[in-house]
C-alpha positions as CSV (number, residue, x, y, z in Angstrom):
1,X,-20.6,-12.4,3.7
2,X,-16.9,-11.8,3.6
3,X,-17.1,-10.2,0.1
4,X,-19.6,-7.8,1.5
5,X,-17.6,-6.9,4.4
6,X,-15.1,-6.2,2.1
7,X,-17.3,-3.7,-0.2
8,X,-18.4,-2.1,2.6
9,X,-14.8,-1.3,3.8
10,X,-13.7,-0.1,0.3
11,X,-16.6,2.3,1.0
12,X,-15.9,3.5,4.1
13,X,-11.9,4.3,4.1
14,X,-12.0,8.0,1.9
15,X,-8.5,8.4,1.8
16,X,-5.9,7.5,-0.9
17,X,-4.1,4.8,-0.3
18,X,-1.9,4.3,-3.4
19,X,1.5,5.0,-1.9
20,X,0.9,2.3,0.9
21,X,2.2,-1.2,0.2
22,X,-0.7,-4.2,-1.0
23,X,-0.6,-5.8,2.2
24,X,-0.4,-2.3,4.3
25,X,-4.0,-1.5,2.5
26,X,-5.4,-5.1,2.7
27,X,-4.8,-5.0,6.5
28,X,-6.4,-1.4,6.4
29,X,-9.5,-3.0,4.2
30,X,-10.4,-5.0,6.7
31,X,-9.5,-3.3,9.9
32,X,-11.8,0.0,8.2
33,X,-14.9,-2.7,9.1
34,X,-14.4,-2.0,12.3
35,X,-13.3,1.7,13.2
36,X,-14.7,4.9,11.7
37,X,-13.3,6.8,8.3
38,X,-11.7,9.4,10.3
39,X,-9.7,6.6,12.2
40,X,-9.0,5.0,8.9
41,X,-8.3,8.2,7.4
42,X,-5.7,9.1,10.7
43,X,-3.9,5.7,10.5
44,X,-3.2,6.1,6.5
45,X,-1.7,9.3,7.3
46,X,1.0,8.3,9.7
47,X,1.7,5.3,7.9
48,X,2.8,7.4,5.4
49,X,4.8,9.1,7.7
50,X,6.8,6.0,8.6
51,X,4.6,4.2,11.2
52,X,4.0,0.8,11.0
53,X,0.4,-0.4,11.4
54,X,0.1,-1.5,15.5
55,X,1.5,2.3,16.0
56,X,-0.5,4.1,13.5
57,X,-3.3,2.5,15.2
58,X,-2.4,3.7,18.5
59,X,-2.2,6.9,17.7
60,X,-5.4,6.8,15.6
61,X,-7.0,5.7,18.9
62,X,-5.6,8.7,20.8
63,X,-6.3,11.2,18.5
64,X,-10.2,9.9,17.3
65,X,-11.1,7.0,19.4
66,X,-12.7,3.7,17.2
């Protein structure tokens, strides 16, 4: 089950997320289960711009809801 859940994330978060650290995408991999791509896609965006994950996700939440 938990392998599956993790295919399906891989799946769902289009965005690159090479210049994020291992554990910054593994936290995203599994958080992407339960929020949409465009909040997936928002969060890797201002993580790149400096935000750590809790705020990313904040503002992800503003701007497209889960």
């Amino acid at each position: 089950m938990r392998e599956e859940a993790s295919a399906k994330a891989v799946k769902t978060a289009q965005t690159d997320m090479s210049n994020l650290s291992k554990d910054q995408r593994d936290k995203l991999i599994k958080h992407s289960v339960h929020h949409s791509p465009k909040h997936i896609n928002l969060m890797v965006r201002h993580m790149r711009g400096g935000e750590s994950f809790d705020s990313a996700h904040k503002l992800a939440m503003r701007e497209a809801g889960k």
